[in-house]
TORKOL-4160 file (C-alpha; in steps of 0.2 Angstrom, whole numbers, padded with zeros to 4 digits, m for minus):
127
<pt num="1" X="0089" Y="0212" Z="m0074"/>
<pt num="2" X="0086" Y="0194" Z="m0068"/>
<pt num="3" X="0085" Y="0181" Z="m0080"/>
<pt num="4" X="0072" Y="0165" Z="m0075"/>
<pt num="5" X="0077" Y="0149" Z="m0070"/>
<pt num="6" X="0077" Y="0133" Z="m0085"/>
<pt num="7" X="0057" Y="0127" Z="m0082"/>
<pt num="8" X="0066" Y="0110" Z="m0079"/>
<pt num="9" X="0078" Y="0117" Z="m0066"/>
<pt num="10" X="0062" Y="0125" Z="m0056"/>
<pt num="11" X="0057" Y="0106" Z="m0054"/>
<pt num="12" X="0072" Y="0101" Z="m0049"/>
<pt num="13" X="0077" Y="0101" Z="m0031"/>
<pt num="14" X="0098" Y="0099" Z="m0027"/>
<pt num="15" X="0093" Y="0085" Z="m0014"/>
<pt num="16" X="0078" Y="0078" Z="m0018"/>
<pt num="17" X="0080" Y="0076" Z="m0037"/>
<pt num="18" X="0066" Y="0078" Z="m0047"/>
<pt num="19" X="0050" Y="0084" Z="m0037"/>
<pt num="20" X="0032" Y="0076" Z="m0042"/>
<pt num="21" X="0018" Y="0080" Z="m0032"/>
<pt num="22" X="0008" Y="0067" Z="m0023"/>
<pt num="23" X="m0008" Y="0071" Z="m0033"/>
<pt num="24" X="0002" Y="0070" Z="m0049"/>
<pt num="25" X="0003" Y="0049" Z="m0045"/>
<pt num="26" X="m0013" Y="0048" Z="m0041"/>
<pt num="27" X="m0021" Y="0061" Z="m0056"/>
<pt num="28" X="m0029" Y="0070" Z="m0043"/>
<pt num="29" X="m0038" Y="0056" Z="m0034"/>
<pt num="30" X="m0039" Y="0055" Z="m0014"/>
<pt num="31" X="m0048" Y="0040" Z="m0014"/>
<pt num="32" X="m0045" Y="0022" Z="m0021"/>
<pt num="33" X="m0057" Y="0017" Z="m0034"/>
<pt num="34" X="m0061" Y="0000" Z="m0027"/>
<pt num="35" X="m0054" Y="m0008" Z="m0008"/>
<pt num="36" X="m0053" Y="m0003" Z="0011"/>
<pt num="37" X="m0037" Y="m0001" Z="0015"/>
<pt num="38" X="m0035" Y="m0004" Z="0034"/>
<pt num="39" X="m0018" Y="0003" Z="0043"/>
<pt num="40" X="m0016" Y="m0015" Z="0047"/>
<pt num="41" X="m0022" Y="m0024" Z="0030"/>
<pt num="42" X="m0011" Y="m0035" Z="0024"/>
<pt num="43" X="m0005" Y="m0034" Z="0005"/>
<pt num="44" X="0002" Y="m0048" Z="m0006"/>
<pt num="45" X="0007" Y="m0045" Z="m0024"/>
<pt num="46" X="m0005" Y="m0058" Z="m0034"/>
<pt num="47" X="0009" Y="m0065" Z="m0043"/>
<pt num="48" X="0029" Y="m0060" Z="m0045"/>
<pt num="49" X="0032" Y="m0041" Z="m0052"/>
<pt num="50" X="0038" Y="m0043" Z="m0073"/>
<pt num="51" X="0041" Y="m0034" Z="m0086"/>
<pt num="52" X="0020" Y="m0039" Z="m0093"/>
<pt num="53" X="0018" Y="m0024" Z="m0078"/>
<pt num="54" X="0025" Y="m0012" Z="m0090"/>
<pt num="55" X="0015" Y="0004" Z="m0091"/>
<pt num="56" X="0015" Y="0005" Z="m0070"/>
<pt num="57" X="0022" Y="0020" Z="m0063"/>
<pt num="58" X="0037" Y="0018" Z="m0054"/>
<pt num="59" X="0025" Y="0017" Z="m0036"/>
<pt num="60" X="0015" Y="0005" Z="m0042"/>
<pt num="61" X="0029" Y="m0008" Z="m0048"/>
<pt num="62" X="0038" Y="m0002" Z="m0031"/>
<pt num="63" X="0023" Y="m0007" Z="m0021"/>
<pt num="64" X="0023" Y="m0025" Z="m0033"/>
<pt num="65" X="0042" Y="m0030" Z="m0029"/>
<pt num="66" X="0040" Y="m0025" Z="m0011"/>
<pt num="67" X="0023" Y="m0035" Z="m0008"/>
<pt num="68" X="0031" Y="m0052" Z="m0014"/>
<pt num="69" X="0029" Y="m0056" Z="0007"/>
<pt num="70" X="0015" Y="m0049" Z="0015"/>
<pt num="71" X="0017" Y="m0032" Z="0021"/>
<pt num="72" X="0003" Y="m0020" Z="0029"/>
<pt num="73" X="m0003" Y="m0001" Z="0022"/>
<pt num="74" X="0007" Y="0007" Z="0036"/>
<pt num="75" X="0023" Y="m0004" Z="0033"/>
<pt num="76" X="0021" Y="0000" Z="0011"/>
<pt num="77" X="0016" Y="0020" Z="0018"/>
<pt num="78" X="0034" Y="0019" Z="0028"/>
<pt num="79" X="0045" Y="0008" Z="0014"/>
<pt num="80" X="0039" Y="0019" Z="0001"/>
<pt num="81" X="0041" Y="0036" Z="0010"/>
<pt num="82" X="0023" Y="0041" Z="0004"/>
<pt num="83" X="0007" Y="0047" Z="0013"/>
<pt num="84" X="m0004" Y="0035" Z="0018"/>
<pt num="85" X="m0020" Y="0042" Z="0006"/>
<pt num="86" X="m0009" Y="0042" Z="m0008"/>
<pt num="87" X="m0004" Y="0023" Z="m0004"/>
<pt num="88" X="m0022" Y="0019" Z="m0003"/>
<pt num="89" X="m0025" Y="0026" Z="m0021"/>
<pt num="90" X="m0012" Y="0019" Z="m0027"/>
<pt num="91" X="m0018" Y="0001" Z="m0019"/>
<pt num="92" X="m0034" Y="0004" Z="m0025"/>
<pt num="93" X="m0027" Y="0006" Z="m0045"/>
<pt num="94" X="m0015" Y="m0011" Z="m0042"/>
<pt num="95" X="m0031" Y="m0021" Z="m0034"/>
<pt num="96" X="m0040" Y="m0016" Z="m0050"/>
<pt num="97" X="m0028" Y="m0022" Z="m0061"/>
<pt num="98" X="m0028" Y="m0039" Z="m0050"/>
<pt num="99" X="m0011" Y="m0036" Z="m0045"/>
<pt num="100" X="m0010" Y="m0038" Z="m0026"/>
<pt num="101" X="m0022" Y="m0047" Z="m0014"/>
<pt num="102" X="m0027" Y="m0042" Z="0001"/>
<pt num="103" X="m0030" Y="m0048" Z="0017"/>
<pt num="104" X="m0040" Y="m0039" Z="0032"/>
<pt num="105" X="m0038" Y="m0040" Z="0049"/>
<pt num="106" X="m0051" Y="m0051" Z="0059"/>
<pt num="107" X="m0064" Y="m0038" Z="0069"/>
<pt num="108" X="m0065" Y="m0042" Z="0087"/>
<pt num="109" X="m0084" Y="m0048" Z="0083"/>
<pt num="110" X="m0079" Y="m0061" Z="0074"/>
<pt num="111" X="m0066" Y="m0068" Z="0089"/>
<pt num="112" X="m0070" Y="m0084" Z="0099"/>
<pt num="113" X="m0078" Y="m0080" Z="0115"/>
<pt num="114" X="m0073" Y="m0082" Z="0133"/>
<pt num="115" X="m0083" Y="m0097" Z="0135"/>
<pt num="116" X="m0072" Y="m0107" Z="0121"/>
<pt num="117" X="m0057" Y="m0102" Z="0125"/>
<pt num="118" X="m0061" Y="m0108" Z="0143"/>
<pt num="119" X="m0068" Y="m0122" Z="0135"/>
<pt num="120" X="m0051" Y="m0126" Z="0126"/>
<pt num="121" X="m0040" Y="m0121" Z="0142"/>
<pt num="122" X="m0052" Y="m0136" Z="0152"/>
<pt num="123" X="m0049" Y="m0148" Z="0138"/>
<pt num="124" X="m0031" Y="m0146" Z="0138"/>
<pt num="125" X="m0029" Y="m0148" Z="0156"/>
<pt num="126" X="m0039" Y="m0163" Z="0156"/>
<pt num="127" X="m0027" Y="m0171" Z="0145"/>
């Protein structure tokens, strides 16, 4: 007769440590609450990570300390070793709590035309 495993060692993985499910960090959410989160939008913690953060999950203060520079979703997504839609959520929970600040990147509409940039290029010849 087999006896079950400990609950605590079924969650426990040799490797890996302790194993939490993505949707555990995020309660079940697949989407932020509040933000666009871009591939290429950058993220800048609103002020230096300390212990007034206390309550974060370890993500979140994680995403806090490593956002002191500017750093874009897909860079956090890599640093962190997490999936992107979890990233997203957890953005999303941080930007609520005014934490971070984000930056989008410029849309091709809102680029200067040809016409100034040859505008510019005849400008500085002429100099």
């Amino acid at each position: 007769m087999m006896v079950p495993e400990p609950l605590e060692q079924m969650w426990v993985d040799d490797d890996a440590g302790p194993v939490v499910r993505h949707y555990a960090m995020t309660s079940g959410r697949t989407r932020p609450t509040r933000g666009e989160f871009d591939l290429i939008t950058l993220i800048m913690a609103a002020r230096a990570a300390t212990a007034s953060n206390a309550g974060l999950q370890p993500e979140h203060a994680a995403i806090v300390r490593l956002c002191q520079n500017p750093m874009s979703v897909a860079e956090l997504a890599t640093q962190l070793d997490l999936p992107l839609g979890t990233v997203r959520v957890l953005l999303g929970d941080l930007l609520d709590r005014g934490l971070i600040r984000t930056r989008s990147p410029v849309s091709a509409t809102q680029l200067p035309t040809e016409r100034v940039f040859k505008a510019v290029l005849d400008g500085l010849r002429s100099l």
